[in-house]
Backbone as a ProteinNet text record, in pm:
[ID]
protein_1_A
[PRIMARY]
XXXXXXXXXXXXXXXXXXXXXXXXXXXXXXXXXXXXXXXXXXXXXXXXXXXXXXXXXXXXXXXXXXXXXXXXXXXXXXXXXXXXXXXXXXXXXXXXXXXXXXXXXXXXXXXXXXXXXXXXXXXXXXXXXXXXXXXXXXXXXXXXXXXXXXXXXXXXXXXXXXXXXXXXXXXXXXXXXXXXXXXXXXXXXXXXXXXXXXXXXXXXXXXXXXXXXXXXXXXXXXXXXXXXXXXXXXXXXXXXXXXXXXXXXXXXXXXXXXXXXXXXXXXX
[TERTIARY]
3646.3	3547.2	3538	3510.9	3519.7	3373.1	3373.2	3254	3117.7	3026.6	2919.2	2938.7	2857.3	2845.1	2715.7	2628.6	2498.9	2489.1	2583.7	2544.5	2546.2	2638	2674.7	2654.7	2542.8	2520	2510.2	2566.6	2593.7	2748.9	2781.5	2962.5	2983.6	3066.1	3151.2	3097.8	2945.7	2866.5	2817.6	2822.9	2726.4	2900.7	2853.5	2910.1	2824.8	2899.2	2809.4	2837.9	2760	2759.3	2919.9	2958.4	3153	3218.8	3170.7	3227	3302.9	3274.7	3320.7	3276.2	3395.2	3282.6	3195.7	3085.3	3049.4	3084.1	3152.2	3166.3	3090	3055.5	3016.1	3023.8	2964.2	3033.5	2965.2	2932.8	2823	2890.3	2752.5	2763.9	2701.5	2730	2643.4	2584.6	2485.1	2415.1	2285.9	2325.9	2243.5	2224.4	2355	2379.3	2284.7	2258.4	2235.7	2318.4	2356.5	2384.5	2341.9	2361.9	2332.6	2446.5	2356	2478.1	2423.3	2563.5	2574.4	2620.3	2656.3	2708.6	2763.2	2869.7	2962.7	3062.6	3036.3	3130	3247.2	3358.9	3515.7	3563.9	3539.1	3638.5	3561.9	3493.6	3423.6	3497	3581.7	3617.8	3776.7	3832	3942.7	3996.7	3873.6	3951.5	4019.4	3985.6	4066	4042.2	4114.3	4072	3851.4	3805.2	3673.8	3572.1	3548.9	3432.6	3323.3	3244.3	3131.8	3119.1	2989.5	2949.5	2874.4	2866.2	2668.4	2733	2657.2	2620.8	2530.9	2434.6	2325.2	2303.6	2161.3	2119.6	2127.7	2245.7	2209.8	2067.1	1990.4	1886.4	1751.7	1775.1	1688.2	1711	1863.5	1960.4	1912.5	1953	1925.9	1760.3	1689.3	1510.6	1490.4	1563.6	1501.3	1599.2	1713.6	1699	1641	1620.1	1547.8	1375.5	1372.6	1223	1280.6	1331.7	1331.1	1374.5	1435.3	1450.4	1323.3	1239.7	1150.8	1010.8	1029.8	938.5	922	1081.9	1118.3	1086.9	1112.3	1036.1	916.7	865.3	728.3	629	751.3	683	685.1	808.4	877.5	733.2	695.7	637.9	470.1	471.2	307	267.7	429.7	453.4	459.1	492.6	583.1	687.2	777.6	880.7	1029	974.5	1082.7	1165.8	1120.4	1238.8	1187.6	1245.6	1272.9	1211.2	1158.9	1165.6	1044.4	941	859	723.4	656.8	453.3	426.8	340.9	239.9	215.9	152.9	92.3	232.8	348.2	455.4	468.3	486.6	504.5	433.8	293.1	237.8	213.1	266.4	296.5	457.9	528.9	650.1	604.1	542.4	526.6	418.1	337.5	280.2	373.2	426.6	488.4	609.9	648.4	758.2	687.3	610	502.2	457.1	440.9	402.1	510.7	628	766.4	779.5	748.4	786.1	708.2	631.2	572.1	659.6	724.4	837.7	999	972.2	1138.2	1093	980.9	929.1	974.5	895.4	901.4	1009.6	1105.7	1223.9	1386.4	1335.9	1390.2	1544.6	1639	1740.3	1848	1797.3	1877.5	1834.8	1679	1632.7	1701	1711.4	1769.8	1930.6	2009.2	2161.1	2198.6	2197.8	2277.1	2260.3	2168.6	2103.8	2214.5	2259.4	2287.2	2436.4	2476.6	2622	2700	2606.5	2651.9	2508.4	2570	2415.2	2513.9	2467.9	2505	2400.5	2430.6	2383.1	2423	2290.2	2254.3	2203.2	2186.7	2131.9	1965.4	1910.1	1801.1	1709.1	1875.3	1778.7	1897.5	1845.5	1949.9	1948.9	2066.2	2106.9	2182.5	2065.1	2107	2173.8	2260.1	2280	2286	2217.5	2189.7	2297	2273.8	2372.8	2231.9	2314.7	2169	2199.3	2322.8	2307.1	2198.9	2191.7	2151.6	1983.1	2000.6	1815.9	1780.8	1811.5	1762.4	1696.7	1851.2	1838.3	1749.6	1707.2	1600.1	1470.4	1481.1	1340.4	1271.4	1377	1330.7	1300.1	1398.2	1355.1	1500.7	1464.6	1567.6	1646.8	1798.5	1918.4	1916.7	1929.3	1971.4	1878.8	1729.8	1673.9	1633.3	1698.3	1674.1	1633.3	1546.1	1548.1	1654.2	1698.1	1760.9	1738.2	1645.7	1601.9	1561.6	1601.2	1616	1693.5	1827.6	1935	1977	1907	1959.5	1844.5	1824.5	1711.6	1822.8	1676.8	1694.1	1579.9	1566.5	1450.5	1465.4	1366.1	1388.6	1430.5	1491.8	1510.8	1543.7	1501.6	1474.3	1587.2	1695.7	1792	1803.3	1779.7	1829.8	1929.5	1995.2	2112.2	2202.3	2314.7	2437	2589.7	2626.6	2742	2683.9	2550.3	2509.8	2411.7	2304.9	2237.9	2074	2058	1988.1	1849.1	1727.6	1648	1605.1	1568.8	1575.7	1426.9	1368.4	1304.3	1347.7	1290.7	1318.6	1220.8	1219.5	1145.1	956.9	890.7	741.2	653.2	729.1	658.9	519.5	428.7	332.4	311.4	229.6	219	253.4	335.7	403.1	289.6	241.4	195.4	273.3	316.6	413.3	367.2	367.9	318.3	276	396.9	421.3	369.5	388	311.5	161.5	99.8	-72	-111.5	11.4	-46.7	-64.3	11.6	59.7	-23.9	-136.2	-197.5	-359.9	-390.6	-482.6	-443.7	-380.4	-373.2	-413	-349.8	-351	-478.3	-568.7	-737.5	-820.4	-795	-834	-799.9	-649	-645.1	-648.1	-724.9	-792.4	-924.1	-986.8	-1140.6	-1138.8	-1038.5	-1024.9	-1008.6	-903.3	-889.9	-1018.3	-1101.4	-1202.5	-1340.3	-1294.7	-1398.5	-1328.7	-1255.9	-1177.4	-1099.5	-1076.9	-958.7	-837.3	-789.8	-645.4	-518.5	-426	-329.6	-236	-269	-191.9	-241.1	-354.2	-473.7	-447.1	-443.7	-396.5	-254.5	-165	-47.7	-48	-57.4	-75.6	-175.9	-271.2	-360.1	-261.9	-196.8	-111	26.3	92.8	245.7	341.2	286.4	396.4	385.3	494.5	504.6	426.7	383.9	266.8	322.5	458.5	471.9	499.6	478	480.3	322.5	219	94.6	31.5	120.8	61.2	154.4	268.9	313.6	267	206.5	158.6	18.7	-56.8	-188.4	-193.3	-113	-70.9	-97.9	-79.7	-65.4	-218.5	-331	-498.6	-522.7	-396.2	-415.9	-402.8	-325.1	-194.5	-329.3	-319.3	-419.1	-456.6	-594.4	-684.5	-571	-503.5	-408.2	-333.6	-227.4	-112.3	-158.1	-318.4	-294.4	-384.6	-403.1	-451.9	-319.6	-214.2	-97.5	-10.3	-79.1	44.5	-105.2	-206.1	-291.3	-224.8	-254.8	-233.1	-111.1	-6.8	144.5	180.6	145.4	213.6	304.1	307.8	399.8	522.1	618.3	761.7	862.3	934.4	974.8	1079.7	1127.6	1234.4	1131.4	1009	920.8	851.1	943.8	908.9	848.5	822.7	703.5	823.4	939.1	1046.7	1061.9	1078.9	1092.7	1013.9	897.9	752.3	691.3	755.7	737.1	836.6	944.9	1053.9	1006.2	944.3	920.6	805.8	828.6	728.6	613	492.2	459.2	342.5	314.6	227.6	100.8	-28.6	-150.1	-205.6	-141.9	-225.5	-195.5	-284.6	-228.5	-223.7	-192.4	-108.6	8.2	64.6	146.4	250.5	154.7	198.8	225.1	154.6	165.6	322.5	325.2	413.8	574.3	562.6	694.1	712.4	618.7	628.1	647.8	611.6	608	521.4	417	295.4	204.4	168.7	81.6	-66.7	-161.4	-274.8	-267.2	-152.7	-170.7	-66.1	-32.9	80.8	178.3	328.8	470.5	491.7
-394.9	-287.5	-248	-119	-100.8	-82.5	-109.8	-172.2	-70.1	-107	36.8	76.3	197.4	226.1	258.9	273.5	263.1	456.9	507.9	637.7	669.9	576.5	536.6	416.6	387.8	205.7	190.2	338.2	260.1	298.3	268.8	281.3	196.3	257.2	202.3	60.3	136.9	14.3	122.2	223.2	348	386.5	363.9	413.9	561	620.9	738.9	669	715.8	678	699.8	767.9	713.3	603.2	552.2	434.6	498.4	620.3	715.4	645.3	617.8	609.7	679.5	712.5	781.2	753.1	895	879.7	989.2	906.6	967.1	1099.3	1208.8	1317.3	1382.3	1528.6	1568.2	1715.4	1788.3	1906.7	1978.5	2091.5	2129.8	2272.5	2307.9	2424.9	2465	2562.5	2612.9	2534	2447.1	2339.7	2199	2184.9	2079.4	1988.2	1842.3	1795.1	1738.9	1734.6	1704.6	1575.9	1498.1	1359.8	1348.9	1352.1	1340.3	1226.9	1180.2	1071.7	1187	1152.7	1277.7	1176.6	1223.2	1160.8	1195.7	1091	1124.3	1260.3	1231.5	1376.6	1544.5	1485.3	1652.7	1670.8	1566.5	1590.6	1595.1	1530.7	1574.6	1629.4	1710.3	1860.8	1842.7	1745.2	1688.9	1780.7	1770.1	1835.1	1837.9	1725.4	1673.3	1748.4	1827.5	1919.3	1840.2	1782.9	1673.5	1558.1	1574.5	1449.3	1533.2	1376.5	1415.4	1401.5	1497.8	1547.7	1527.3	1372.8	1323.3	1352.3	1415.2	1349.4	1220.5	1170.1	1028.9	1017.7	1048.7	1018.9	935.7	1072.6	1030.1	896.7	938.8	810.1	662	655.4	487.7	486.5	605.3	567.3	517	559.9	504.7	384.9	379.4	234.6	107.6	151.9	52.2	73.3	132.7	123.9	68.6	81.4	20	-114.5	-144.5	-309.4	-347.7	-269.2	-374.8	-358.5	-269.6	-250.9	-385.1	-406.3	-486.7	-630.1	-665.3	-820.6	-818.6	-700.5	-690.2	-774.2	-642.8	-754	-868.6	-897.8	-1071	-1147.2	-1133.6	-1182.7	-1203.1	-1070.2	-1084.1	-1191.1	-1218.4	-1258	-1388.3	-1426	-1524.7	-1617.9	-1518.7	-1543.3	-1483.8	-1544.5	-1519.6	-1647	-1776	-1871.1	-1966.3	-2053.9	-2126.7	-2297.1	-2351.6	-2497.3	-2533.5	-2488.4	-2504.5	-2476.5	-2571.9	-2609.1	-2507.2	-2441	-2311.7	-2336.8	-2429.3	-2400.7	-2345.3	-2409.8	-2358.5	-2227.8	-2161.1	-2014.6	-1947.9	-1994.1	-1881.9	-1868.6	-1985.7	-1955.2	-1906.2	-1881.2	-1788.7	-1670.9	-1686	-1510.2	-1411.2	-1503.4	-1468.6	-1442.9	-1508.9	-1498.1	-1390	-1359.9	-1273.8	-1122.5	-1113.2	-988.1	-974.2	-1025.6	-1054.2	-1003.4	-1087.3	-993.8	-863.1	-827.1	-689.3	-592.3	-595.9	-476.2	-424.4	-533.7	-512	-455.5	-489.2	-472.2	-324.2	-258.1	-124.3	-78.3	-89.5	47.7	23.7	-38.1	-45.4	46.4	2.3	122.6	83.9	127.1	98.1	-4.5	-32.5	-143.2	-257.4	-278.6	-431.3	-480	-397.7	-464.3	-426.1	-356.7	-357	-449.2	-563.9	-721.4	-727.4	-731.8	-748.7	-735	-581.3	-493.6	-515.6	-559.1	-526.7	-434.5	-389.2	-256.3	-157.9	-28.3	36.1	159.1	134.7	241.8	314.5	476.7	560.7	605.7	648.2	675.5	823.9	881.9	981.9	937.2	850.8	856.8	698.3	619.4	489.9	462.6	367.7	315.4	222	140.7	-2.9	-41	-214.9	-249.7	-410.3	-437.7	-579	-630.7	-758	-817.6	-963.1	-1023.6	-1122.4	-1232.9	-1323.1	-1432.2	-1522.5	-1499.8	-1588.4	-1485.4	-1357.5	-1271.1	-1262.7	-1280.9	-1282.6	-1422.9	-1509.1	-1639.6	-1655	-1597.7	-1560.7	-1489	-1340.5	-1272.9	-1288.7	-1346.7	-1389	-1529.3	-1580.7	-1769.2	-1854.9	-1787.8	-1843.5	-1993.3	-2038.4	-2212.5	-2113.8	-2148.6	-2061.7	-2116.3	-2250.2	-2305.5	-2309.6	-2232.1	-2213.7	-2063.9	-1993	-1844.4	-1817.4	-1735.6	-1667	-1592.7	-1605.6	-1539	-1382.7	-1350.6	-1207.8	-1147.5	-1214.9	-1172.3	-1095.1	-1146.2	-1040.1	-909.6	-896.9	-755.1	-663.5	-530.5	-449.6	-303	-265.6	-129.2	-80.9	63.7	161	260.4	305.1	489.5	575.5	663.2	755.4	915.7	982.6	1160.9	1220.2	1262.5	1356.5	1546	1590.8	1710.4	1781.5	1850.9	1977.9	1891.9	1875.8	1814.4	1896.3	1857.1	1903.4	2010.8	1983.8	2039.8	1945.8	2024.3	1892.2	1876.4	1766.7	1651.6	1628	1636.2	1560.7	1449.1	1313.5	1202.6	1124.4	1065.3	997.9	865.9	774.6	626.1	493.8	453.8	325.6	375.4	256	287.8	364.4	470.2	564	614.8	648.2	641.5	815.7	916.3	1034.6	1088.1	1197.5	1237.5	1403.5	1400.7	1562.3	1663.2	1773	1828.2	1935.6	1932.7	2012.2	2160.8	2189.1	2291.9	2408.6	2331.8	2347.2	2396.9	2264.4	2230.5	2393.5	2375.2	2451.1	2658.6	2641.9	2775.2	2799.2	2664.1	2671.6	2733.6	2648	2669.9	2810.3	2872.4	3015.9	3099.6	3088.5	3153.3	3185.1	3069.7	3084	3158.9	3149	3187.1	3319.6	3380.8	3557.7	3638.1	3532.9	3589.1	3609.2	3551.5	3538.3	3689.5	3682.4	3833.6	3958.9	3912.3	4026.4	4113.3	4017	4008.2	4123.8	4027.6	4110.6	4224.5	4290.1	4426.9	4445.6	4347.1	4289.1	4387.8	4475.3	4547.6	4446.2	4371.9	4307.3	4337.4	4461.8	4483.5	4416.6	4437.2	4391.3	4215.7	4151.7	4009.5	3976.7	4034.7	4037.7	4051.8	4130.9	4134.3	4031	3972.9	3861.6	3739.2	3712.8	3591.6	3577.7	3760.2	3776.2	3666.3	3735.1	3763.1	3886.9	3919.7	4020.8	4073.1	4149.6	4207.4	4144	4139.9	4102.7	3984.4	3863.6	3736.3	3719.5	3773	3782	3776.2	3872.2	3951.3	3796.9	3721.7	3610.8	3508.9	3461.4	3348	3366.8	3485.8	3504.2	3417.7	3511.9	3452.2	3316.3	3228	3059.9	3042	3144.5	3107.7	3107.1	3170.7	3204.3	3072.2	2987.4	2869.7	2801.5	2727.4	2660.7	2584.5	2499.2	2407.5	2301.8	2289.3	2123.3	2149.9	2285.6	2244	2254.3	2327.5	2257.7	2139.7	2093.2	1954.3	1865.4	1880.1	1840.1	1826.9	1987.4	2000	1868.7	1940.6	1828.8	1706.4	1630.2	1487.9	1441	1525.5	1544.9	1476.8	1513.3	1516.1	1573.7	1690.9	1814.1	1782.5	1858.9	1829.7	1817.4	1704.1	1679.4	1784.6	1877.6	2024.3	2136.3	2090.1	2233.5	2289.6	2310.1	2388.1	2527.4	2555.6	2666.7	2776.8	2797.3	2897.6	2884.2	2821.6	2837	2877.9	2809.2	2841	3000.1	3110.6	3196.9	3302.3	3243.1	3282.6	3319.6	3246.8	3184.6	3339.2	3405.8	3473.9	3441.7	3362.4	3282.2	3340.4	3337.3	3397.1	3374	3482.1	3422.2	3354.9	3308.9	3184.8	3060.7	2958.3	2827.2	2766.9	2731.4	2688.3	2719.2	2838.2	2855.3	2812.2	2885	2824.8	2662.5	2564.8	2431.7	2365.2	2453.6	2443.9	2471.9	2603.4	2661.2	2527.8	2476.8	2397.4	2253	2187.2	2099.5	1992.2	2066.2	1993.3	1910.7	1808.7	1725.9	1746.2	1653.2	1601	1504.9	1424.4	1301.6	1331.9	1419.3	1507	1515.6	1486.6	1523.6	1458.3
-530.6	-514	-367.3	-344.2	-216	-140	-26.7	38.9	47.5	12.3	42.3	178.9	243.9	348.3	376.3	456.5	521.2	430.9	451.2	384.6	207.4	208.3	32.8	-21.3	-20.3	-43.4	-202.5	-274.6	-436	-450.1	-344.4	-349.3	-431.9	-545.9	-660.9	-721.7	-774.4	-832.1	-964.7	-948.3	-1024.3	-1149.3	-1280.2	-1344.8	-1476.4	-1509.8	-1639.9	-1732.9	-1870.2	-1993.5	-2060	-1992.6	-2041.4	-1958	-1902.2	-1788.8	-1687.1	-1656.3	-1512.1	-1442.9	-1319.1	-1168.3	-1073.4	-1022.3	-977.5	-836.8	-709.6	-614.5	-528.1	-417.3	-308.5	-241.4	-204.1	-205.6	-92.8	-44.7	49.5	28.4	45.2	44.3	180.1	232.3	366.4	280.4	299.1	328.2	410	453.2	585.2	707	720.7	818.8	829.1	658.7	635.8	536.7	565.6	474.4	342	202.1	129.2	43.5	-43.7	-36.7	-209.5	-259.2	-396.3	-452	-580.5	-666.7	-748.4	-772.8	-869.8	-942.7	-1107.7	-1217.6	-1151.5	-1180.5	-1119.6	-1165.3	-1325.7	-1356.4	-1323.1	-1249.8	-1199.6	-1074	-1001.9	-896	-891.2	-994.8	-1018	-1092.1	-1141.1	-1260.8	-1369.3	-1433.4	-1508.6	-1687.5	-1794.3	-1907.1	-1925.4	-1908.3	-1946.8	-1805.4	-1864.4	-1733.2	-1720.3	-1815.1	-1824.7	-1737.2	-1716.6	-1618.1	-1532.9	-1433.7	-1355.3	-1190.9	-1186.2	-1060	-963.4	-906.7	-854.7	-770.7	-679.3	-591.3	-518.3	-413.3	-391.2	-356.4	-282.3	-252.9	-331.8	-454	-548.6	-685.7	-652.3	-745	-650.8	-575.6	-454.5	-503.1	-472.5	-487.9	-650.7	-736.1	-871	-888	-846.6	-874.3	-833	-698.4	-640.6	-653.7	-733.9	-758.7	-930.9	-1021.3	-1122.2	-1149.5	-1034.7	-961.5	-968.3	-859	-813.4	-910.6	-1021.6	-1170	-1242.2	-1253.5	-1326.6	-1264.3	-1168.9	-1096.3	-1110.9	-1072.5	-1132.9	-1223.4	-1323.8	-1462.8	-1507.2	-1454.2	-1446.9	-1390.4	-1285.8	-1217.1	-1243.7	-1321.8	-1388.7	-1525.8	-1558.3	-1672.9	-1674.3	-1505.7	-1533.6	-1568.9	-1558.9	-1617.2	-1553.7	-1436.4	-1341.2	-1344.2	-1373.2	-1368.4	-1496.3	-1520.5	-1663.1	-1604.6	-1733.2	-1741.5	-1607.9	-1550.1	-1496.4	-1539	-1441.7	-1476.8	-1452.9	-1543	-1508.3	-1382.8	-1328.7	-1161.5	-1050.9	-1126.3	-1028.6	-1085	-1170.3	-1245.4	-1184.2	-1194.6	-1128.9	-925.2	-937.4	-732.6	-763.1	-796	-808.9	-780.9	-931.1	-948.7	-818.4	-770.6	-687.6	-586.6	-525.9	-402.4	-435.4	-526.5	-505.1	-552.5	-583.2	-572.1	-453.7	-371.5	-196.5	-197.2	-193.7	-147.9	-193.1	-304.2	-331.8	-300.7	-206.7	-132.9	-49.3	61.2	167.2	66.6	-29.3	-116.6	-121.8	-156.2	-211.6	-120.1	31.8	154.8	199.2	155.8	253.4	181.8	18.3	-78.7	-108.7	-106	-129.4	-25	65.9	136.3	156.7	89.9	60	-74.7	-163.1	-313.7	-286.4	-236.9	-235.6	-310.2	-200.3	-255.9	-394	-477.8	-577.1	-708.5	-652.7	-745.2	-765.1	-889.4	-915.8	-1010.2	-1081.3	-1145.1	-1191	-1164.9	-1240.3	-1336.6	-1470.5	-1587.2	-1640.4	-1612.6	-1656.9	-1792.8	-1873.9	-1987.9	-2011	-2119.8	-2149.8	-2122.3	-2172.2	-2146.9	-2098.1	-2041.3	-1934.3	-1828.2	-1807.3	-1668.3	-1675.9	-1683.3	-1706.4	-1530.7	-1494.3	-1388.8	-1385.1	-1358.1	-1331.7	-1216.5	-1210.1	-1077.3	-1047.3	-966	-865.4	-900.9	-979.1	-966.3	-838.8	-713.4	-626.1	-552.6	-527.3	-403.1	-463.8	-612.7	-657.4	-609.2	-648.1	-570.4	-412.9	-356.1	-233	-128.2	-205.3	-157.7	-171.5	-337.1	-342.8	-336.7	-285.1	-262	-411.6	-492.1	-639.7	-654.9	-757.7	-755.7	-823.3	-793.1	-834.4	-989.8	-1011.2	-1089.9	-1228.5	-1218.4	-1323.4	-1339.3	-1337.8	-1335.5	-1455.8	-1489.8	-1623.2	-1709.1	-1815.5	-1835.9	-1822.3	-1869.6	-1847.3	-1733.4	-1641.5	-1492.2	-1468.7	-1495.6	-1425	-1522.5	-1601.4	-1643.2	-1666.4	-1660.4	-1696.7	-1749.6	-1809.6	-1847.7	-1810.4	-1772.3	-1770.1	-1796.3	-1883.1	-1924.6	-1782	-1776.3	-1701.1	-1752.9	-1653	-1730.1	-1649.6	-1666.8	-1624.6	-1684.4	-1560	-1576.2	-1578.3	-1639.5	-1594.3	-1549	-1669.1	-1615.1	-1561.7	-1457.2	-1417.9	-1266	-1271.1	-1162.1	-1082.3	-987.7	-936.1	-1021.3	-1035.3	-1132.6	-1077.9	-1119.1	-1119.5	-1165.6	-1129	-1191.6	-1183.5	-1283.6	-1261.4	-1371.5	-1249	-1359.5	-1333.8	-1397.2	-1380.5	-1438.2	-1384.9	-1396.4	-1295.4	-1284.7	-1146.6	-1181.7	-1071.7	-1122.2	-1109.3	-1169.5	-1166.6	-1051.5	-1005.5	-905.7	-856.7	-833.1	-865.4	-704.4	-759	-708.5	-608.5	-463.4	-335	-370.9	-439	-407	-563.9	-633.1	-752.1	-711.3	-681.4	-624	-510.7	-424.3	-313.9	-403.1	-536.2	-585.6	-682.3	-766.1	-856.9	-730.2	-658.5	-547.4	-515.3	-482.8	-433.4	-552.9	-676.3	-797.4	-800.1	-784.4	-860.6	-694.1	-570	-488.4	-480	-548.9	-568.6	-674.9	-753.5	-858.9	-828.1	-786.6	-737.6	-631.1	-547	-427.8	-529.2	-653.7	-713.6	-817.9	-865.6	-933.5	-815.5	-738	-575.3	-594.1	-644.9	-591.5	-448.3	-402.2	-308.1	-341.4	-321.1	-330.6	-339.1	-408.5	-398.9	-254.3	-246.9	-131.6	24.5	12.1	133.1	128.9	10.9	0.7	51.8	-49.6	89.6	206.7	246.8	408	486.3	413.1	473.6	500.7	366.9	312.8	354.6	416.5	488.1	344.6	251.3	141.5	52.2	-15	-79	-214.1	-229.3	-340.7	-450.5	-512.6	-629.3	-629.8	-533.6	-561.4	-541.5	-502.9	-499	-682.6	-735.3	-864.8	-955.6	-915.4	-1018.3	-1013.1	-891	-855.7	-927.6	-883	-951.3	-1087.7	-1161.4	-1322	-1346.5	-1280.9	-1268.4	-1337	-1295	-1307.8	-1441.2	-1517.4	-1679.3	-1740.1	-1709.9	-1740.7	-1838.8	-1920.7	-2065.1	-1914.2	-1971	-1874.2	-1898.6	-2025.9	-2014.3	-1920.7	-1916.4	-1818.8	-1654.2	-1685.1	-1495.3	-1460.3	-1569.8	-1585.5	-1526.1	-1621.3	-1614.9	-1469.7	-1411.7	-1276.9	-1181.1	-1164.1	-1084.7	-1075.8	-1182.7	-1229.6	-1228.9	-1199.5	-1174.1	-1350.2	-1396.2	-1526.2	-1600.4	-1524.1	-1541.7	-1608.9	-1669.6	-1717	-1541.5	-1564.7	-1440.3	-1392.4	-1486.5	-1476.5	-1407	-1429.6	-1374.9	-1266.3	-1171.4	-1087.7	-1053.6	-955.6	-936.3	-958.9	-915.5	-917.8	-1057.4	-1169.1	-1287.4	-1339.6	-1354.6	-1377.3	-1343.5	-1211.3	-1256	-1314.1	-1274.8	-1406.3	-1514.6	-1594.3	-1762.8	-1774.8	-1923.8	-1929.6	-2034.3	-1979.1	-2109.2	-2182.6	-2274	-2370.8	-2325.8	-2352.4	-2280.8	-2413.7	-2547.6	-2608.3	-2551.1	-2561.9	-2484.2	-2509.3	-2634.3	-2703.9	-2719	-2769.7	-2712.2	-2576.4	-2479.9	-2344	-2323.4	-2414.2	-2448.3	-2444	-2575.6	-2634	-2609.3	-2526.1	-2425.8	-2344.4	-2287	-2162.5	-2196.4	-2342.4	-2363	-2341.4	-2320.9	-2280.5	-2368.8	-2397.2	-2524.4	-2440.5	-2500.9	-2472.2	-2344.9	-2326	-2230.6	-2149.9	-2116.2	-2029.2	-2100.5	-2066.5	-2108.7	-2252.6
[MASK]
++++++++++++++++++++++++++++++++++++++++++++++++++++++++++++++++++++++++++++++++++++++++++++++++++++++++++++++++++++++++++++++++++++++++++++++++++++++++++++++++++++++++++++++++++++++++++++++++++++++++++++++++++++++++++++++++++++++++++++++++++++++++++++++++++++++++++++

């Protein structure tokens, strides 16, 4: 296997749900770089157009957050190592929950070692670990490991394949989205101007954007109380962005609108 690099640290550890390898890649626009994981046969043109197209960024952040999910639970459970006294179980599990605050903020180059293969799924992510480097990091006895230590799965949500991907995985906790928030907040503040008899035009020019992103964004104030329950609480569908979102032309029942969006009672 060939060696990670500080820029590619899931070098030839990342396979797709066909056992493709995923390789390292980078794209520039507007003289920035961008750093991908790309199925092989997308890169060598081969008959099979299929396969994924990652974000490294966001790929390294969910696995190493579905790593450190998964010790987690081990750890709440107890059942991070085998054939020991509750009083020792639970100073394990304690102490390597202490550790995993520092494993969290440090993100993908505290768990590396860890990791010896990660397989992508349609809808989880399969990780296998090194029971010398788990021992190792987390000060656990090599020789009584759990079995259910070294392997996990976690749901994960993939978008749009063969292009670039949004991912979420593991037990993340509600994400609620900037830019969403900052577009739902404007919506209800130029509705309130428009209501005053505020000219749309007079709002543009306050705001130095254009009248007809004034008049789409507005729209957002219509959205059912669930889905901006939903965007608040970051519950939102993880595909839905504010550029899509005013794309979409959605019905003013809201249910309806629910329903386009995929929205339940308890978010997604």
């Amino acid at each position: 296997m060939v060696a990670a690099t500080p820029t590619s640290p899931l070098l030839g550890k990342v396979r797709d749900e066909t056992g493709n390898l995923l390789t390292p890649t980078h794209a520039r626009r507007h003289g920035k770089r961008y750093r991908y994981y790309v199925s092989n046969r997308l890169i060598s043109g081969g008959p099979d157009p299929t396969g994924w197209r990652l974000p490294a960024a966001a790929l390294e952040r969910s696995v190493a957050q579905a790593l450190c999910d998964h010790l987690d639970r081990l750890a709440r459970r107890h059942a991070l190592v085998a054939a020991s006294s509750a009083t020792d179980l639970a100073e394990i599990g304690d102490r390597v929950r202490d550790r995993l605050g520092t494993l969290r903020a440090a993100g993908i180059a505290s768990v590396l070692a860890l990791v010896t293969s990660v397989r992508l799924g349609a809808q989880d992510l399969a990780i296998d670990l090194a029971p010398e480097a788990v021992a190792d990091t987390l000060g656990l006895p090599d020789d009584r490991l759990a079995p259910g230590l070294l392997s996990l799965r976690a749901p994960i949500v993939l978008r749009r394949r063969g292009v670039e991907t949004k991912i979420i995985a593991g037990d993340s906790a509600p994400a609620p989205d900037p830019t969403l928030l900052r577009a739902l907040r404007n919506a209800h503040r130029w509705a309130g101007l428009i209501r005053a008899r505020v000219p749309i035009r007079e709002i543009a020019r306050r705001e130095q954007v254009g009248e007809s992103y004034v008049a789409r964004v507005t729209r957002l104030a219509l959205l059912s109380p669930k889905i901006q329950q939903a965007i608040v609480e970051g519950h939102q569908p993880v595909d839905l962005s504010l550029a899509r979102l005013l794309r979409l032309r959605l019905p003013l029942d809201w249910r309806a609108q629910e329903a386009r969006l995929g929205i339940t009672r308890h978010g997604v």
